[in-house]
C-alpha positions as CSV (number, residue, x, y, z in Angstrom):
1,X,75.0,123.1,113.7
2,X,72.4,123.3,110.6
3,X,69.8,120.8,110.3
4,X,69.4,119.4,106.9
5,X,65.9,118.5,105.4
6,X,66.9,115.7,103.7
7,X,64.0,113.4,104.8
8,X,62.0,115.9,102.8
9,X,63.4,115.4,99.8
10,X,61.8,112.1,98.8
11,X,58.5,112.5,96.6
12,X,56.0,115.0,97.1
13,X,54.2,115.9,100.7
14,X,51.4,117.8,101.2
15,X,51.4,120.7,103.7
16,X,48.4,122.8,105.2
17,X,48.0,126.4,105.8
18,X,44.8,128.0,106.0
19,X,42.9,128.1,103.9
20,X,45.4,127.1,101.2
21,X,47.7,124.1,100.9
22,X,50.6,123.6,99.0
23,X,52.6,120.9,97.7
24,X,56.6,121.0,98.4
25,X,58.8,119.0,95.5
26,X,62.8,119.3,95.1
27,X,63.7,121.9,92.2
28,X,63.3,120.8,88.8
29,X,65.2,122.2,85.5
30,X,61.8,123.4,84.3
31,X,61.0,125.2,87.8
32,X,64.6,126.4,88.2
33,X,64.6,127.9,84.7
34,X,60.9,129.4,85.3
35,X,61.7,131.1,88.4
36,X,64.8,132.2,87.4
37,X,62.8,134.6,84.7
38,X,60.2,135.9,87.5
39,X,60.3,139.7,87.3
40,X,59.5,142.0,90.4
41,X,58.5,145.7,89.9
42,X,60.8,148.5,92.2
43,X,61.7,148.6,94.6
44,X,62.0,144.8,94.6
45,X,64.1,144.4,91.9
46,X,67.0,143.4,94.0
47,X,65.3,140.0,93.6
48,X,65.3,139.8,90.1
49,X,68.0,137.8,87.9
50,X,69.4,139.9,85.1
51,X,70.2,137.1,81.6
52,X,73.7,137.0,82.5
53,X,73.1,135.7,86.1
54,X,70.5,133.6,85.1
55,X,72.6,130.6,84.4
56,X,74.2,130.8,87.7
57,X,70.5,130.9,89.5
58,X,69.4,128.4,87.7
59,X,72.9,125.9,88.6
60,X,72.2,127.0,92.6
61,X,68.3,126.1,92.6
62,X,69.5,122.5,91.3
63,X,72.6,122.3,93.7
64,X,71.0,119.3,95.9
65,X,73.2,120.9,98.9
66,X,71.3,124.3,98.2
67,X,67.8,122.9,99.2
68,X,65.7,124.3,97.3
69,X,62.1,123.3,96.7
70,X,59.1,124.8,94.5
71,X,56.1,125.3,95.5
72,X,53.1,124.5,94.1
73,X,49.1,125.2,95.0
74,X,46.2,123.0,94.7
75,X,45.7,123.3,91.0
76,X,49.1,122.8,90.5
77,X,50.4,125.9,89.8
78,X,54.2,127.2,91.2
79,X,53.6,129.9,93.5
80,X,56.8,130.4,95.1
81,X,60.1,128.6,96.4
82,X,62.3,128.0,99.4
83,X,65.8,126.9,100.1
84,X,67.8,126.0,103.7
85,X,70.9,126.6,104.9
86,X,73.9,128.5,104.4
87,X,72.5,129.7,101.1
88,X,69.8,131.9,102.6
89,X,71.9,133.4,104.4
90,X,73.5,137.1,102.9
91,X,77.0,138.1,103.0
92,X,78.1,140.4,106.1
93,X,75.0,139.3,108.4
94,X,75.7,137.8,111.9
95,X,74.8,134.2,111.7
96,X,76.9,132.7,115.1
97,X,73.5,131.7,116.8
98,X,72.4,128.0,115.4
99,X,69.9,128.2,113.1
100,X,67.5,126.8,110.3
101,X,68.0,129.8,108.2
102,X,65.3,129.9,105.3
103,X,64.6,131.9,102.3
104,X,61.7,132.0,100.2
105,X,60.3,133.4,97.0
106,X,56.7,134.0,96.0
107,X,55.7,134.6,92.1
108,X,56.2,138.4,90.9
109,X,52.7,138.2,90.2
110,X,51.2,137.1,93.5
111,X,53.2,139.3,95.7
112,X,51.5,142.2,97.9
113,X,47.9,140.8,97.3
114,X,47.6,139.2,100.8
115,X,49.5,135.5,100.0
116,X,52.0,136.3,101.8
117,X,51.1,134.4,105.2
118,X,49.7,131.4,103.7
119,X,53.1,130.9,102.1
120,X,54.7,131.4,105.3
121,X,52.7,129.5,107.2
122,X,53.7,126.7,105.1
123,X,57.1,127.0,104.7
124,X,57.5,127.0,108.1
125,X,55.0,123.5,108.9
126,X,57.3,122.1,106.1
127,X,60.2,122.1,108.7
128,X,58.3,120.2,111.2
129,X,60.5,117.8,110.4
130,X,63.4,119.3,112.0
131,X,64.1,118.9,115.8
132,X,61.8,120.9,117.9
133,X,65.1,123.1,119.7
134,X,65.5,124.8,116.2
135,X,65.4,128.5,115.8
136,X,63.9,129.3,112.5
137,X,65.7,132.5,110.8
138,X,65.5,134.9,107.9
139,X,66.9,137.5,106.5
140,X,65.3,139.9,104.8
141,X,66.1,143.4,102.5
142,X,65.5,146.3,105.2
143,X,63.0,148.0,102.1
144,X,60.8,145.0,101.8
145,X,58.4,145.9,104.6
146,X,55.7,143.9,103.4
147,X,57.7,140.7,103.7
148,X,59.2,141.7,107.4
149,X,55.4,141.9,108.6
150,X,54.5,138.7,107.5
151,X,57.1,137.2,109.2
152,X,56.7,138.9,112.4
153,X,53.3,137.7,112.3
154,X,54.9,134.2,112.6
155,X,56.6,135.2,115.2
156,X,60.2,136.1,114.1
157,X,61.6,139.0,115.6
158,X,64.7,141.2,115.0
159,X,67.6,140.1,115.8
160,X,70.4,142.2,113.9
161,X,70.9,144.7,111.1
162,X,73.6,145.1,108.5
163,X,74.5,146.8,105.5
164,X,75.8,144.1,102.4
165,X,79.3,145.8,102.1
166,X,79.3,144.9,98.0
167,X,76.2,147.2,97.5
168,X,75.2,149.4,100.3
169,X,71.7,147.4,100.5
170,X,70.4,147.4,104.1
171,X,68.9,143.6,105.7
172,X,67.5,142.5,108.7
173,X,67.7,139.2,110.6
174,X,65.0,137.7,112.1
175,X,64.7,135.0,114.4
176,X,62.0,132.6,115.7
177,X,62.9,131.0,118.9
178,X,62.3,127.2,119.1
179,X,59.1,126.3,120.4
């Protein structure tokens, strides 16, 4: 049974992680169509959208049922994104154990400097909100080691492995257990 963040999606709220904070807002058009152009250097280009997907990108941030949110820093700048639900999950991963299944983005430009945690760390204090049995899971490309050690830092571990049948690309699915 998935939990929706609904109760989130009203106005802004303001979210700490040390030493940075963040401020959460639903997707806008402007945010959608900005993110939707963010560029990532190999090996992570498996994140970025080619023009001719870019429309479809763009339609899924703003799909209310997608949940997905921008983030934003102190100064007001967007720093990444995250969306809930059945839409972080990837095709051909084992997903029978209830969970709040996240997925996140960080700006090309701000990834492997260290940002990674903060970002984490707040993504995961903005689903306080959801009841205190969930299991927080993601599922992340098996290459992008950097991102599976930040979040085994917050405490997701391994849970399965599988290989996306339409490309050959490798993921991992990792699991926090409710606290």
């Amino acid at each position: 049974m998935e939990h929706e963040l609904a109760v989130r999606r009203e106005g802004k709220a303001k979210y700490e992680a040390t030493p940075l904070s963040f401020q959460f807002s639903a997707m806008t058009v402007k945010a959608a169509h900005a993110i939707a152009l963010w560029a990532y250097p190999p090996p992570y280009t498996l994140y970025n959208h080619e023009a001719e997907h870019r429309p479809a990108a763009v339609r899924s941030m703003l799909d209310a049922t997608n949940q997905f949110m921008t983030i934003t820093n102190s100064t007001g700048d967007r720093v990444g994104f995250c969306y809930f639900g059945n839409n972080a999950q990837v095709r051909g991963g084992c997903y029978e154990r209830p969970a709040i299944d996240i997925g996140m983005g960080m700006r090309s430009n701000l990834t492997g400097k260290g940002h990674g945690k903060d970002l984490v760390e707040a993504v995961l204090n903005y689903t306080i909100g959801c009841p205190p049995d969930s299991r927080m899971r993601v599922t992340i490309a098996e290459f992008n080691t950097r991102a599976q050690r930040v979040w085994e830092k917050a405490g997701l571990q391994e849970e399965s492995t599988f290989v996306r049948a339409s490309d050959g690309v490798a993921f991992r699915v990792m699991a926090r257990p409710p606290e």
